[in-house]
C-alpha positions, 0 to 999 in steps of 0.5 A: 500500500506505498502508493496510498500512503505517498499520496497521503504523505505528500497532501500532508505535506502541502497541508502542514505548509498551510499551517505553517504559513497561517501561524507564522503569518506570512500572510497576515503582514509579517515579512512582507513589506511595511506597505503591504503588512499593514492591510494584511494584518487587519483581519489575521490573514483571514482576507488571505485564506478566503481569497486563496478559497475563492481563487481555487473555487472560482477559477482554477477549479472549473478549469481543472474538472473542464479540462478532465471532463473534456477529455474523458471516455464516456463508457466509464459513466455507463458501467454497473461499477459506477451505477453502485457508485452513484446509488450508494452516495445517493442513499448515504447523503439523502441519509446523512441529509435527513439526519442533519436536519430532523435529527440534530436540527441544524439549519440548512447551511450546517446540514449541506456541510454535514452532507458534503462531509460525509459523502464528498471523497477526495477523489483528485487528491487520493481517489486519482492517484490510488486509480492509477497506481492501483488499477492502472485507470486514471479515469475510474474516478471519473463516476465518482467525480460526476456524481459528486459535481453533477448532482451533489454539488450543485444541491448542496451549494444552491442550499449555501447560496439560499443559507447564507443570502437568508443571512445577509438579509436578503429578501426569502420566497416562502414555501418551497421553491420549484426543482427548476429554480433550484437548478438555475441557482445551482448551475451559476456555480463556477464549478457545476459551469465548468464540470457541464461544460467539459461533460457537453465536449464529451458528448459532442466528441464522442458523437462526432469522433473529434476531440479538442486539440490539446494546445486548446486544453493546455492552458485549462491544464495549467490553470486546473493544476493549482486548484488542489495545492491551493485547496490544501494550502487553504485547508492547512490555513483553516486548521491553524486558526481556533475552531469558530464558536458552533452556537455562531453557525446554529444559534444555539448555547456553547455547551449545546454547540459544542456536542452538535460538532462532534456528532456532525464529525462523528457522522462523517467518520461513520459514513466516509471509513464504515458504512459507504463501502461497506455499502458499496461491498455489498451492492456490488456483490449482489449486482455481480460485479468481477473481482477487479471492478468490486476492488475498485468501486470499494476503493473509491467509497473509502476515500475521506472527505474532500478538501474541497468541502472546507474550501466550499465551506470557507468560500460561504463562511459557514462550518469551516473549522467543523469541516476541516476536522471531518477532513483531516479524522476521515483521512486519517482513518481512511489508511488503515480502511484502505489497507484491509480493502487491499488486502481483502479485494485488491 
């Protein structure tokens, strides 16, 4: 199992300079100059990590997935392996969803956090590599990518963009709004325009057997490139700075705050290190599939939360600490996961 744990190795790496940049304050107008110091150390560095979350969010990210997508083989998201896939983090988040909000009564900005924790993977960071050193596939991950960005994604930002414009005082419609509103918020995401646009050359590639001239794709290439050390970097960044107050995100009293983060983080333990692939074990098997594509599909659902959900989370200002530390224990206990699962399947 070296390749998982050079990949986990290396991300801890990028991660410690994060922390290691925010507690020094490099950003935060110590070592700059004087001009450039005085600005930066109004707000701790706290105007740097949003921009780094921003800048990741906003551009080099949909660069990145357009850039993937653009040249991915269709097959791959038509196979039984990714069917499992998408059911298995379908039911799981609509679980994890339900609990959140009629369990632990978290408001709606909260519970999308929750849910991203738990059923988000780190595909780019660990998922690509494990596919490719471990299976010889680099595009394995791309059911796990799609669903991620195509139905999760959009569902549970459109639910920050309402959270946190209820926040700002801006003007609610009562009742529920209609399936099609809720998609026209969702896909002004930059990352869900980046992710429809690479799958719609896809499409039209394979329909039309032409494929985009890779002079085209470089620059997406190279600009997708920093979206995940800027990710981790931010990620570092947030674990270096005391956990924000729960009682701010969920209006409730310290104490009580307190043990709702540590449920939430304990749901998102539970459901990233245990129950996905358990799930995906055991649909798997009972739809047939042979021993190298149930190895992989298992593979993909132990993967640990994303970073990019404490970048999305820092990007709308809502549960970034709680989403940290759901990252950083389910990648933790995401390697010995992976080690059985080798062992057993692969």
């Amino acid at each position: 199992m070296l390749p998982v744990l050079t990949a986990i190795g290396s991300m801890a790496c990028v991660v410690a300079l994060g922390w290691v940049i925010q507690r020094t304050g490099l950003l935060a107008g110590r070592g700059l100059p004087r001009g450039m110091a005085q600005g930066a150390a109004a707000d701790g560095g706290a105007g740097a990590r949003q921009t780094l979350a921003t800048l990741s969010f906003t551009i080099c990210a949909p660069a990145l997935m357009f850039s993937t997508l653009a040249s991915t083989d269709l097959a791959h998201v038509l196979s039984r392996g990714a069917a499992v896939t998408w059911i298995t983090t379908a039911v799981l988040g609509l679980a994890t969803a339900a609990a959140a909000r009629w369990i632990l009564r978290l408001p709606a900005g909260p519970a999308a956090v929750t849910t991203l924790a738990a059923v988000y993977v780190n595909g780019g960071n660990i998922g690509l590599p494990l596919a490719v050193y471990l299976f010889d596939d680099a595009l394995a991950v791309v059911p796990t990518l799609l669903f991620q960005l195509l139905v999760l994604a959009p569902l549970t930002l459109s639910a920050l963009d309402r959270a946190t414009a209820s926040a700002d005082g801006a003007a609610a419609r009562s009742g529920w709004r209609s399936m099609g509103q809720v998609f026209l918020a969702a896909f002004r995401n930059p990352i869900t325009l980046g992710t429809v646009a690479g799958l719609l050359v896809a499409v039209v590639s394979e329909l039309t057997g032409a494929r985009l001239p890779e002079v085209v794709l470089l620059p997406f290439d190279l600009i997708g490139a920093a979206a995940p050390p800027l990710g981790l970097l931010t990620f570092g960044m947030t674990l270096a700075v005391p956990m924000p107050s729960a009682h701010a995100d969920l209006g409730v009293a310290a104490g009580r705050g307190r043990r709702l983060v540590g449920w939430v983080i304990a749901i998102a333990v539970l459901v990233r290190n245990l129950l996905h692939p358990l799930a995906a074990w055991a649909l798997g098997s009972a739809v047939g599939l042979d021993a190298p594509a149930l190895a992989l599909v298992v593979t993909m659902a132990a993967l640990p939360t994303a970073v990019n959900v404490t970048t999305y989370a820092t990007r709308y200002g809502v549960f970034d600490g709680v989403a940290a530390r759901a990252t950083v224990w389910t990648t933790a206990l995401c390697v010995p996961v992976l080690v059985v699962i080798g062992a057993l399947l692969v």
